[in-house]
GUMARVO-19519 format. One line per field, with one value per residue (C-alpha): residue number from 0; x, y, z. Coordinates in Angstrom, 2 decimals. Example, Ala and Ser with C-alpha at 12.3 -4.5 7.8 and 13.67 -1.06 7.14 Angstrom:
REM GUMARVO-19519
seq	(0_1)
u	(12.30_13.67)
v	(-4.50_-1.06)
w	(7.80_7.14)
END
This chain:
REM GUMARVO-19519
seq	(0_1_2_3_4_5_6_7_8_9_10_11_12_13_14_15_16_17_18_19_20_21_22_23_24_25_26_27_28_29_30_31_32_33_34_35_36_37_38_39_40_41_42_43_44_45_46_47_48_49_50_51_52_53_54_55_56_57_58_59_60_61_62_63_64_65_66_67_68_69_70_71_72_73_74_75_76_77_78_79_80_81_82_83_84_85_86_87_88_89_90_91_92_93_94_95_96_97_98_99_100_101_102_103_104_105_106_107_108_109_110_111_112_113_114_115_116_117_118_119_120_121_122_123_124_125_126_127_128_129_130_131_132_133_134_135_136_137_138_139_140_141_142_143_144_145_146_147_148_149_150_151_152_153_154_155_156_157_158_159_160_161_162_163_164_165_166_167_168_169_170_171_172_173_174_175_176_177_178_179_180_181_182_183_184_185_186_187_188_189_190_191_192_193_194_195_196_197_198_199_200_201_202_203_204_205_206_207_208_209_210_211_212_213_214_215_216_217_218_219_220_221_222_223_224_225_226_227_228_229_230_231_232_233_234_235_236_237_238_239_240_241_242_243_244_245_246_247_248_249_250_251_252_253_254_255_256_257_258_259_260_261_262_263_264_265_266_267_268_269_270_271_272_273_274_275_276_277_278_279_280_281_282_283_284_285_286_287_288_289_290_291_292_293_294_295_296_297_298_299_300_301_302_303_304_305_306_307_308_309_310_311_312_313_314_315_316_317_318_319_320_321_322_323_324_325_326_327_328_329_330_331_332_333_334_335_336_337_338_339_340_341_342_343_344_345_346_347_348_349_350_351_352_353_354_355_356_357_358_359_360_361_362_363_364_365_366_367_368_369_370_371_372_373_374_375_376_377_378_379_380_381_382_383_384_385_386_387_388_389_390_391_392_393_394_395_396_397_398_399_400_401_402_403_404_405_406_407_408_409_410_411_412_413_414_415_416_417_418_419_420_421_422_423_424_425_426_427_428_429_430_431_432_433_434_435_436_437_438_439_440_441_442_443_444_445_446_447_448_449_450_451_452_453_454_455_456_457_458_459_460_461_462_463_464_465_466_467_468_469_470_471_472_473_474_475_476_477_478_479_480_481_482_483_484_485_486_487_488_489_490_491_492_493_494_495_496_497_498_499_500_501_502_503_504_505_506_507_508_509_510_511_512_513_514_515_516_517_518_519_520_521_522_523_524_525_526_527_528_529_530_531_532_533_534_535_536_537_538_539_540_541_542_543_544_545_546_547_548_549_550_551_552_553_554)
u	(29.69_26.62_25.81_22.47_20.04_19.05_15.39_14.56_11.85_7.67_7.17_5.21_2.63_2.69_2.62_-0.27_-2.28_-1.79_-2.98_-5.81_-7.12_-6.98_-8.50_-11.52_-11.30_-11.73_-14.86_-16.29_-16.31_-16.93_-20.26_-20.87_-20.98_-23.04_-25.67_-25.75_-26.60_-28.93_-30.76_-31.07_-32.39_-34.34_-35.74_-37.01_-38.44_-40.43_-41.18_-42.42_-45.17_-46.35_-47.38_-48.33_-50.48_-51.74_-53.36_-54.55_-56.52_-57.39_-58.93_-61.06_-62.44_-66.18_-65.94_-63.75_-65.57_-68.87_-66.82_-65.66_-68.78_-69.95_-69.75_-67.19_-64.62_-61.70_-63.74_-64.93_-61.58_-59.02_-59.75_-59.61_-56.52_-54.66_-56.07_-54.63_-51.57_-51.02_-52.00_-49.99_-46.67_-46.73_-45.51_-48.79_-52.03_-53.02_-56.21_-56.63_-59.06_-58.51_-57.29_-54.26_-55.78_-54.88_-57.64_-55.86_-52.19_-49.99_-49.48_-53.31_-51.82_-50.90_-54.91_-56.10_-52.71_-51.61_-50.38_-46.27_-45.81_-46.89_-50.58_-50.98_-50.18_-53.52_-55.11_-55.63_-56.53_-53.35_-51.51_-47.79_-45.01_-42.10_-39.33_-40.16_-39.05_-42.77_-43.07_-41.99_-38.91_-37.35_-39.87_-41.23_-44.90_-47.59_-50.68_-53.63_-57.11_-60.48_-63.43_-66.98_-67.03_-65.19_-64.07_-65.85_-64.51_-61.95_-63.09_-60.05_-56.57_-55.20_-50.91_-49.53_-45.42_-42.63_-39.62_-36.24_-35.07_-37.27_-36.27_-32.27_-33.01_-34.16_-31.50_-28.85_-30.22_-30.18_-26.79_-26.30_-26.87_-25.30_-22.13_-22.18_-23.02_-19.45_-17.53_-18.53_-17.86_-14.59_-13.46_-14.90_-12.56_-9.73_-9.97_-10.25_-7.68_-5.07_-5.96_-5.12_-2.08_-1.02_-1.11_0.78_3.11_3.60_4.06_6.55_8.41_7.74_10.01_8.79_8.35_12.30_13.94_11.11_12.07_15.57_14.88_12.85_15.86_18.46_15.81_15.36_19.48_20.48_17.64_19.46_23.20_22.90_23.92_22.53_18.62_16.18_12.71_9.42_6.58_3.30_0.69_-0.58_2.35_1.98_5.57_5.28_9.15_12.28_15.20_17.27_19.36_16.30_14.82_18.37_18.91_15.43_14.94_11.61_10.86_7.92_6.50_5.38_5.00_1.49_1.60_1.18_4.40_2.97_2.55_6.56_7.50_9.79_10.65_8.78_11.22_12.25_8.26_8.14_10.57_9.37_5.51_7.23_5.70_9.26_12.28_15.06_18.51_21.72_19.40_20.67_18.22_18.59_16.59_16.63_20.07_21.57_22.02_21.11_21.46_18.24_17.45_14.11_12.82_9.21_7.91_5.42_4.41_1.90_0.48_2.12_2.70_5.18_8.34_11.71_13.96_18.22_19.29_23.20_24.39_25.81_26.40_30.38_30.87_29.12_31.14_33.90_33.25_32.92_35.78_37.80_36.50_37.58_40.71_41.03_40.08_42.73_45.09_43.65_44.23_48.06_48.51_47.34_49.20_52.39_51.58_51.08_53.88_55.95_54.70_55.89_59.33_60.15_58.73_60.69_63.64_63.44_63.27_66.74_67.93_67.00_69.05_65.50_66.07_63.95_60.89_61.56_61.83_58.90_56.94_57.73_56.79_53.20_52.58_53.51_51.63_48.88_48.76_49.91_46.89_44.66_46.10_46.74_42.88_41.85_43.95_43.47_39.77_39.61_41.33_39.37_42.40_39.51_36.91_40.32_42.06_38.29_38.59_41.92_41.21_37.75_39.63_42.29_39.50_37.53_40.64_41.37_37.39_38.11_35.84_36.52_36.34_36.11_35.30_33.48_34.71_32.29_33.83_35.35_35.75_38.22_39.98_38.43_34.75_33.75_32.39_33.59_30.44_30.12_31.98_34.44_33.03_30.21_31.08_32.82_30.31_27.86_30.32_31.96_28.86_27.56_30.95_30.70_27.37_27.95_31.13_29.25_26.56_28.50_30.86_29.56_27.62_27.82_29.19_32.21_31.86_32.28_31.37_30.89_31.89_30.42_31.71_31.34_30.09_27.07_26.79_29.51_32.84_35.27_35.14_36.80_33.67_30.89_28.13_29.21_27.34_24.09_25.19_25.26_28.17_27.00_27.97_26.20_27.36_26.28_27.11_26.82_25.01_21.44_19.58_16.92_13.05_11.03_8.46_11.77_12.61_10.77_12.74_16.51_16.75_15.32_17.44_18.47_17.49_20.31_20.78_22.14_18.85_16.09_14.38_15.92_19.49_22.43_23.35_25.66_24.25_21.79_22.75_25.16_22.09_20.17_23.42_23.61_20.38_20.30_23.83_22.56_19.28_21.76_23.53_20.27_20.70_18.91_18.98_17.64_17.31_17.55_18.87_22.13_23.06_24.92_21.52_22.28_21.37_22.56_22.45_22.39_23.39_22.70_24.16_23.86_27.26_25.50_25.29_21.94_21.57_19.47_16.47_16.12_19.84_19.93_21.28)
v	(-35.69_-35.40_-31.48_-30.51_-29.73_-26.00_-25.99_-23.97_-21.10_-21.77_-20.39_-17.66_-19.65_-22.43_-19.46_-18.18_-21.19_-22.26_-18.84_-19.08_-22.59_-21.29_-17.93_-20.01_-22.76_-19.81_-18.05_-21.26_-22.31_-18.33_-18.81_-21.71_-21.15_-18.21_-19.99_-22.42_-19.51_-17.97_-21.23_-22.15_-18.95_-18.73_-22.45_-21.26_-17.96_-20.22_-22.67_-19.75_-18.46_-22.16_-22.66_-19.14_-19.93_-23.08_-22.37_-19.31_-21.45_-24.04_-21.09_-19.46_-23.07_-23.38_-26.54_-25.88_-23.14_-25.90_-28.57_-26.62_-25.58_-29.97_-32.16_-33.81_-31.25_-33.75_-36.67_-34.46_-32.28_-34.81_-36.85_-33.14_-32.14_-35.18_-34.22_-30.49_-31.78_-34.34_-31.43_-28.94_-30.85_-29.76_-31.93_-31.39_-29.67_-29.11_-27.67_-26.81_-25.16_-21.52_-23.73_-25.27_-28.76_-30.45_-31.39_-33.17_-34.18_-36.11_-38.54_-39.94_-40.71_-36.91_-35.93_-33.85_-33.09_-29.46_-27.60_-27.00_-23.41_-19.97_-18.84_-15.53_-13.77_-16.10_-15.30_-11.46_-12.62_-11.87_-14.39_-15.15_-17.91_-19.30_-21.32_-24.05_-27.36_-29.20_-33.12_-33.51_-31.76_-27.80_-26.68_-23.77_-23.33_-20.52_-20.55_-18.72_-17.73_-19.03_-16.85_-17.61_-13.82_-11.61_-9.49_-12.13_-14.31_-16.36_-20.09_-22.48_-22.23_-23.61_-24.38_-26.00_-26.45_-28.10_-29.60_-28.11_-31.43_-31.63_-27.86_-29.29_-31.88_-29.65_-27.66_-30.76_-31.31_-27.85_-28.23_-31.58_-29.92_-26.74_-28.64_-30.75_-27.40_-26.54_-29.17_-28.38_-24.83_-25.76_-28.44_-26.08_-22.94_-25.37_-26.51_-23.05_-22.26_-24.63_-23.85_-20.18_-21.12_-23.76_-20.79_-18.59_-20.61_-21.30_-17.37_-16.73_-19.86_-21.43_-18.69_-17.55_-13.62_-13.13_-14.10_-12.19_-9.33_-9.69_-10.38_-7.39_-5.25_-7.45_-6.38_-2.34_-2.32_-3.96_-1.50_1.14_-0.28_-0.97_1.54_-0.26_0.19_-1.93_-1.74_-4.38_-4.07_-6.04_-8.29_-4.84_-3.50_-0.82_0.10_-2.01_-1.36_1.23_1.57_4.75_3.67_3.27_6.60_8.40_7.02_6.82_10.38_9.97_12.10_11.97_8.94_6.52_3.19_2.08_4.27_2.62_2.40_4.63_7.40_7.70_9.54_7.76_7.79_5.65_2.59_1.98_2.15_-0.38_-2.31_-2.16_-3.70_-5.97_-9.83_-11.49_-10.76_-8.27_-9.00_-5.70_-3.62_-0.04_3.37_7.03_8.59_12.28_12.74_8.73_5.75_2.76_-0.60_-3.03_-6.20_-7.49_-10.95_-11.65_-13.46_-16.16_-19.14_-20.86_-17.16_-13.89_-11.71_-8.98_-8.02_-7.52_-4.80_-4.06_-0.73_0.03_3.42_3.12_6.75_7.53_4.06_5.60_8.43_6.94_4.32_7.05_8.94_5.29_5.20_8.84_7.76_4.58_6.53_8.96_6.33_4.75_8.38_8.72_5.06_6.04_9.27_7.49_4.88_7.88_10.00_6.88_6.55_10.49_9.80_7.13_9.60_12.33_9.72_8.86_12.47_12.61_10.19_10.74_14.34_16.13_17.87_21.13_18.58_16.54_19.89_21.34_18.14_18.04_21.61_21.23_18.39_20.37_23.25_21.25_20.01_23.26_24.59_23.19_22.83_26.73_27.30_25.27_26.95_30.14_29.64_27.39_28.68_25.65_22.97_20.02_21.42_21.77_18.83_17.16_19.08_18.13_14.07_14.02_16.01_13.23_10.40_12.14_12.33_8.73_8.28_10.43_12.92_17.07_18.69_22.04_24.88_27.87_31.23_32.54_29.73_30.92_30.20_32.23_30.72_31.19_31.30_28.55_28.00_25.02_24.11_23.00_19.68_18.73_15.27_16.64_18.70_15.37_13.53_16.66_17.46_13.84_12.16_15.00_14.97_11.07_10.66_13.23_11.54_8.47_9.94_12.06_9.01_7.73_10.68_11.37_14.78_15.75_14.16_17.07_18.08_21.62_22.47_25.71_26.24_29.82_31.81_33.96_37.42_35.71_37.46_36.03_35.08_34.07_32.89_29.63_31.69_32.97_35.99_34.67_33.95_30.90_28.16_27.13_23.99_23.23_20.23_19.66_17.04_16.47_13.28_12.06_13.95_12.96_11.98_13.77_11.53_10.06_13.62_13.16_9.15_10.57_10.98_8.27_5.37_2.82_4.61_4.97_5.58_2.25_0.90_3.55_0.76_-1.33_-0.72_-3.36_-3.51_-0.51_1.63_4.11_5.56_8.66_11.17_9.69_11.03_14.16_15.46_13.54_15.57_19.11_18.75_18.41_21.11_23.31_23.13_22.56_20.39_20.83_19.21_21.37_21.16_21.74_24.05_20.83_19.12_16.90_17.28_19.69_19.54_22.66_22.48_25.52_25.66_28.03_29.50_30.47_27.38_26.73_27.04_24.70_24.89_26.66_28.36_31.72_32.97)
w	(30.98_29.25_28.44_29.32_26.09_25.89_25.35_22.14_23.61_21.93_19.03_18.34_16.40_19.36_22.67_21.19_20.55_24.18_25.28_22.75_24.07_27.95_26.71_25.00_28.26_30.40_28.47_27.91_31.71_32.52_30.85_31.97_35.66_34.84_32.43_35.83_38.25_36.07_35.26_38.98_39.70_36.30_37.47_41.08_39.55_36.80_39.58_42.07_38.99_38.49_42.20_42.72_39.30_40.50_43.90_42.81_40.30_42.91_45.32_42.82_41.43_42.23_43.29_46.12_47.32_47.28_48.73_51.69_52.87_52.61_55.23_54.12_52.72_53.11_50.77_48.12_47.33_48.01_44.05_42.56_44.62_42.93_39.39_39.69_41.01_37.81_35.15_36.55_37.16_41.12_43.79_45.78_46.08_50.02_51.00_54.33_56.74_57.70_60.77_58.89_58.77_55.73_53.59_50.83_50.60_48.29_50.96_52.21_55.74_56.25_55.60_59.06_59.95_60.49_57.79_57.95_56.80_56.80_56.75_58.18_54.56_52.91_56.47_55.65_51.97_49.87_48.39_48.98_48.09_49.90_50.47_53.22_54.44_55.04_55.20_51.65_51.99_50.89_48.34_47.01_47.80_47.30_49.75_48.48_50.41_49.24_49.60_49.15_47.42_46.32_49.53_52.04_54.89_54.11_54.04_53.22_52.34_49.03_49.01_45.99_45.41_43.61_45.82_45.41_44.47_41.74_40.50_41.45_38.98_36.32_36.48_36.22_33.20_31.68_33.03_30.76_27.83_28.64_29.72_26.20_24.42_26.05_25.07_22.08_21.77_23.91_20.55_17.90_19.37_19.81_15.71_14.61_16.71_15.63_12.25_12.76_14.45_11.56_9.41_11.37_11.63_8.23_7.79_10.54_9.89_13.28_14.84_18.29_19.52_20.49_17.14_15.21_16.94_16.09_12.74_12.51_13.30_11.67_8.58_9.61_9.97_6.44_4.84_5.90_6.15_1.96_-0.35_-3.52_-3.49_-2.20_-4.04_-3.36_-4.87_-3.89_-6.08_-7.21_-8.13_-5.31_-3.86_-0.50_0.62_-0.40_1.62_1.78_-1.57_-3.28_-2.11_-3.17_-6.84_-8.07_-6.68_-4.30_-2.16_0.58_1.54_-1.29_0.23_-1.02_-4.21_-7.29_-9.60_-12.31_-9.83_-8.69_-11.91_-13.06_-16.66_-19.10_-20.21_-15.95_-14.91_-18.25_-16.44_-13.01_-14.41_-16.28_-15.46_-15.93_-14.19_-15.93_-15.36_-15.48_-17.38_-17.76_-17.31_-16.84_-13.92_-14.03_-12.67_-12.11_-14.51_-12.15_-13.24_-12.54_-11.53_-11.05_-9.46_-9.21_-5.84_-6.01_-4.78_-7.09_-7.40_-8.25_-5.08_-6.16_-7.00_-5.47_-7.57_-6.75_-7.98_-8.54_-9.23_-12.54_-12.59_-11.91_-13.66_-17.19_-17.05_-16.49_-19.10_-21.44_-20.11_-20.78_-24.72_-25.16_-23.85_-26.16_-29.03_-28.15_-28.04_-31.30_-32.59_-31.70_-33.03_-36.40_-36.06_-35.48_-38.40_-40.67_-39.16_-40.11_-43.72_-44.04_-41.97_-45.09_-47.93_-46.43_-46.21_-49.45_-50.78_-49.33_-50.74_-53.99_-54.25_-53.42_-50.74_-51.29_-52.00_-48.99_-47.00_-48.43_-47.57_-44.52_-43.59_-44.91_-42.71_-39.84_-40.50_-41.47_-37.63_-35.69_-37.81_-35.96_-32.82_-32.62_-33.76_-30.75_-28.37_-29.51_-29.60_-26.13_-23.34_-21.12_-21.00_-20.83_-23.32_-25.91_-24.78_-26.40_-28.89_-29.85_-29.33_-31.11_-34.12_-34.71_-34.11_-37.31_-39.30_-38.55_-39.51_-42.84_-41.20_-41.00_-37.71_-37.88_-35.11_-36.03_-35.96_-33.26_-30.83_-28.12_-24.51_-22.59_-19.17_-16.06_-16.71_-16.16_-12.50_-10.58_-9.91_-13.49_-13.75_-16.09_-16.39_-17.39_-20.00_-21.45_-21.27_-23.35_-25.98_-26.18_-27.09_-29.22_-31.28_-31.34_-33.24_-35.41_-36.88_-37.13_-39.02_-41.17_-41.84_-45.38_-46.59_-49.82_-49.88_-47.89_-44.36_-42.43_-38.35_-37.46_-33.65_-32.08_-28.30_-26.79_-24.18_-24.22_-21.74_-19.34_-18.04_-16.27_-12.92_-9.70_-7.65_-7.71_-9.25_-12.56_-13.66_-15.51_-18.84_-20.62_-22.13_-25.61_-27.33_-30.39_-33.18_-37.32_-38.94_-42.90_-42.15_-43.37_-40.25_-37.87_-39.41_-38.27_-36.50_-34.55_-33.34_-29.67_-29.10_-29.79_-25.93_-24.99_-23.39_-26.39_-29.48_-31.79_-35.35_-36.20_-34.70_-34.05_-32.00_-29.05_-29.63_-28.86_-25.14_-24.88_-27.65_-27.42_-24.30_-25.59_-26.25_-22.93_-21.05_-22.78_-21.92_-18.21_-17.98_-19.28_-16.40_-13.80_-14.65_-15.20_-19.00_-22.46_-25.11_-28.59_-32.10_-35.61_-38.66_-39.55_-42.77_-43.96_-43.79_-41.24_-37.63_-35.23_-31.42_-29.24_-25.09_-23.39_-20.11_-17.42_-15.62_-12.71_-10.96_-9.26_-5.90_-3.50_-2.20_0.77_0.55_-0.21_-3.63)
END
């Protein structure tokens, strides 16, 4: 059985083509019918003013007004009748008595026969025209009086006219041309239209209306099904399309389609990497309150005509990642801890063995209160089980680095004042970072590596609600390090500087102090630069306990 082939609908390119060819069929013929009727009547009008012009001339010739008073009126005006009727382009020139009798005619044999017409009109001295079938056929004729004065009797009658065959065939031939004139607009309108149609279909892929439409919201509903975002900029590098992930991680607001990419406010290196001419492949940057990863792709087609940009929220997966190092350091820490508790176990051991017991014991001891030292300052100082538990980590990892942590005396953060609205992670990821460079740049000095720790409270008491009262949580961090130059004081934040590399850091560097200030913003905080009193650098994070409240909620 031989299935029946489904015939695929017109495109859209090829539906409106056809409609554009009957469209310019049906204007063409439109106007030329019209042109036709107003020709024909254009041609009997004309024709009406050349008779109406021509016996009028005839009646008021001195000649004919001699002749008709001769003897012989039909002899004398008959060879003049002919001339008029040759110069003028009439079909014939009759003069007649006031009687009707023909004078002159076109045809010698019809001389002294009556007149086939009106005459009454020319009678009482006005001149008229008509349409009238007379021995030459339908024509359109004019009869004029001839008087001897002006105001006299009225001696002859002069009627010159054109045949309507003779107007008919004018007008065929204006209809000729105008018919060829149509053909021609006719092929011309069908070129340009197949043309416009090649194109079109080009752009639409030869696709008719149906699946355009269903592309269309195929398009609209995987904008706004995909989390990652969706960014295109045109040839101009105006924003030309954002979906809703777009809108949410780069943090626009209001509608910015056709606004240049300058204009979105985005920070410096991701606008860099938004104009840039080639395409960018997992690059990492900090938006106010995200770290998106970005991929860009440039469109062209023998000509540059924009840019399509992915955006992937990068954001839980930093903190994490840096959540994962502090853990691996940790374990790093303990692993050294172990190897060292082990080198003490044997020395200890071997005390023993050797009859010194006191020494062994007394050995022993110090390394323990060594340790409990500074455990008990931390948890005496920080009641916070995550701030200390950082604390605690980042203290081994320096002693592993041959680096001194030490807290301050004014640190201090009692349990319970911190709101919830302040997120652990966060915190983390401040004092984490902070504590990290500092090591690194203390690490080497040449006086005592050392990193000074400051974490307190300013004006807060404890609290059981969201808000907090107003004051602030302080954590400031000095290292013994070589410091910050001065004229490299504004880039610290920005995304890949890093003290190993003040310019383009390594993939994966230079992003701690870019997440320390994007992490104090979204917590309503501050970050600043000094110098510390062990001449290195010192960051300061001010951060509000009173968590901020959104727009348009009361406080």
């Amino acid at each position: 059985m031989r299935i029946p082939r489904i015939r695929r609908p017109r495109s859209l390119a090829g539906q409106l083509f056809a409609m554009q060819i009957v469209l310019v069929a049906v204007v063409v013929a439109g106007c030329a019918v019209f042109t036709y009727v107003s020709d024909r009547r254009q041609a009997q009008e004309t024709a009406r003013r050349q008779v109406t012009a021509a016996a009028t001339a005839v009646a008021a010739s001195p000649a004919v007004r001699a002749a008709v008073r001769g003897p012989d009126p039909a002899a004398a005006l008959g060879p003049y009748a002919e001339q008029v009727r040759h110069d003028t382009g009439v079909d014939f020139v009759t003069i007649m008595s006031p009687g009707g009798v023909r004078w002159t005619h076109p045809d010698p044999s019809r001389v002294g026969e009556r007149f086939l017409g009106h005459t009454g009109p020319a009678l009482g001295g006005r001149t008229f025209s008509e349409t009238y079938t007379g021995t030459l056929g339908p024509s359109v004729r004019a009869v004029a009086p001839v008087r001897q004065e002006p105001g006299g009797e009225v001696t002859a009658l002069v009627s010159a006219g054109i045949t309507v065959d003779a107007i008919s065939a004018e007008v065929r031939r204006q209809v000729a041309a105008l018919l060829a004139m149509a053909v021609a607009a006719l092929a011309l309108g069908g070129a340009g239209t197949y043309l416009l149609n090649t194109r079109l279909r080009r752009h639409t892929h030869g696709m008719n209306a149906a699946e355009l439409g269903r592309m269309h919201d195929y398009h609209e509903a995987a904008l706004h099904a995909v989390r990652e975002g969706l960014l295109m900029l045109d040839g101009q590098r105006c924003v030309a399309l954002v979906n809703d992930g777009g809108r949410e991680l780069l943090g626009l607001r209001g509608d910015v389609v056709g606004r240049h990419v300058r204009d979105l406010g985005l920070p410096a290196p991701l606008t860099d990497a938004l104009l840039a001419s080639g395409p960018r492949v997992d690059e990492v940057h900090l938006t106010a309150e995200r770290v998106v990863v970005v991929n860009t792709s440039p469109v062209s087609s023998g000509e540059r005509r924009g840019t399509v940009v992915t955006l992937r929220d990068h954001t839980e997966l930093q903190a994490l990642s840096g959540e994962l190092d502090s853990v691996r350091g940790f374990a790093e820490a303990l692993r050294s801890q172990a190897h060292e508790a082990a080198n003490r176990l044997h020395a200890v051991v071997s005390l023993i063995e050797l009859g010194r017991a006191e020494e062994a014991v007394e050995f022993a001891t110090a390394e323990l209160e060594l340790a409990q030292a500074l455990t008990d300052r931390v948890v005496a100082a920080v009641a916070e089980p995550v701030l200390a538990a950082l604390l605690l980590g980042k203290a081994a990892q320096a002693n592993e680095h041959g680096v001194e942590l030490v807290l301050t005396d004014d640190t201090r953060v009692d349990d319970g004042l911190l709101p919830p609205g302040l997120p652990a992670r966060d915190l983390v990821t401040v004092l984490g970072n902070l504590i990290d460079n500092a090591v690194e740049a203390a690490t080497g000095s040449r006086t005592a590596p050392r990193v000074t720790v400051t974490v307190r409270t300013d004006g807060a008491e404890s609290t059981d609600d969201d808000s907090g009262d107003g004051g602030e949580l302080l954590l400031r961090v000095g290292d013994s390090g070589p410091g910050v130059a001065a004229e490299a004081v504004a880039e610290v934040f920005r995304r890949g500087w890093s003290t190993k590399s003040p310019g383009i850091a390594p993939h994966g560097r230079g992003l701690g102090l870019a997440l320390v200030q994007q992490a104090a913003r979204r917590n309503g905080g501050t970050v600043t630069l000094g110098r510390s009193p062990a001449g290195g650098a010192e960051f300061t994070v001010r951060l509000p306990l009173r968590v901020p409240t959104p727009e348009g909620v009361p406080a």
